[in-house]
Every structure is written in structure tokens, then in C-alpha cells.
N, C-alpha and C positions, 0 to 999 in steps of 0.2 A: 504494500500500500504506500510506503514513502519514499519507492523508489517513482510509482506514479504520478506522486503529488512532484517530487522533483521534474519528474519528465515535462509535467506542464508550467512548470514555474520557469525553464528552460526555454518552452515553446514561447512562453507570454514575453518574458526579454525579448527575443527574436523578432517577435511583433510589432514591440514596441519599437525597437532599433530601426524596422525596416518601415515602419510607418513617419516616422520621425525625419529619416533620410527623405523618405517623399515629401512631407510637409518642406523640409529646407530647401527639396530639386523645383518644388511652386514657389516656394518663395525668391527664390535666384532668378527662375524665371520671370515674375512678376517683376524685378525689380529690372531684369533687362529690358522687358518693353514698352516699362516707364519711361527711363531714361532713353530708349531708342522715339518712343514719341515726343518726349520732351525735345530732343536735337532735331528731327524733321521739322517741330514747330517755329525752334529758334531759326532755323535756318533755311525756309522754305523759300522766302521773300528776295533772298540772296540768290541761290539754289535758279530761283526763275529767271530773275535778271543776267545772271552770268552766264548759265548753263545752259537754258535754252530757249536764251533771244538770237544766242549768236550761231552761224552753220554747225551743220554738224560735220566731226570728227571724230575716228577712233578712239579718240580720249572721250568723247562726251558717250560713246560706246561703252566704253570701261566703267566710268564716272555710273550712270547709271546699271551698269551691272552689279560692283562695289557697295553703292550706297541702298540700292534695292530689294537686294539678293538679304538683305538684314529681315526683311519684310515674312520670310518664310519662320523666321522662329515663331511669331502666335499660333501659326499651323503646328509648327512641333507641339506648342504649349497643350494646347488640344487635343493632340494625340496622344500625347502621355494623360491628360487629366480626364483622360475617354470620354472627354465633349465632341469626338469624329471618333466614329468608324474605320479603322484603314486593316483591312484582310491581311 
């Protein structure tokens, strides 16, 4: 019988750890796409006028590949807090 009660006292830590670890992997994430919207917001105004009033070039390819491609972590976020679906 007290090897049982160990066994679940064992299993409850493990839970706890690994629940924990997720509460901290939302909260890293939350705090990244704070601050990823906070900088789109400061710097949108700029962003229009510099980036694309003027032709486009390979760099302005880049530019928004770089600056855009940031945009797929809420999708991550989602997928791990199984707000989506993904098979």
C-alpha cells in the first residue's frame, strides 16, 4: 500500500513539473507577441514611408520576409494551446 501511495505522489510531481513548464512555454509566448505587436505598432508609420513608397528591390524582398515571417508565431501559439487543429 505505501509503495502505491509513493507511486502516485511521484506521478502528481511529474504533473505538476510538466504543467508548470506549459504555463511558462504560454507565458514566453504571450510575452513574445506582445512585444512583436508592440514594434509593428511603433514602427508601422516609418515601415510605410521608407519601405514601400519607394520601388521595389530585393532588399525590400528580404525586408519583408524578415520582418513578416515573425507573424507565424500566434499560429504556433495556437497550436500548442490546441486553439487549431493541425493533424
Amino acid at each position: 500500500m505505501r509503495e502505491i501511495a509513493e507511486e502516485i505522489k511521484k506521478l502528481m510531481a511529474d504533473e505538476i513539473r510538466r504543467e508548470s513548464f506549459e504555463r511558462l512555454n504560454y507565458s514566453v509566448q504571450i510575452c513574445s507577441m506582445t512585444l512583436l505587436l508592440y514594434d509593428y505598432s511603433l514602427t508601422l508609420l516609418d515601415e510605410i514611408e521608407y519601405i514601400w513608397k519607394n520601388p521595389w528591390k530585393w532588399t525590400t524582398l528580404l525586408y519583408a520576409f524578415c520582418r513578416y515571417s515573425l507573424l507565424a508565431n500566434p499560429i504556433y501559439f495556437l497550436a500548442i494551446s490546441k486553439g487549431i487543429h493541425i493533424p
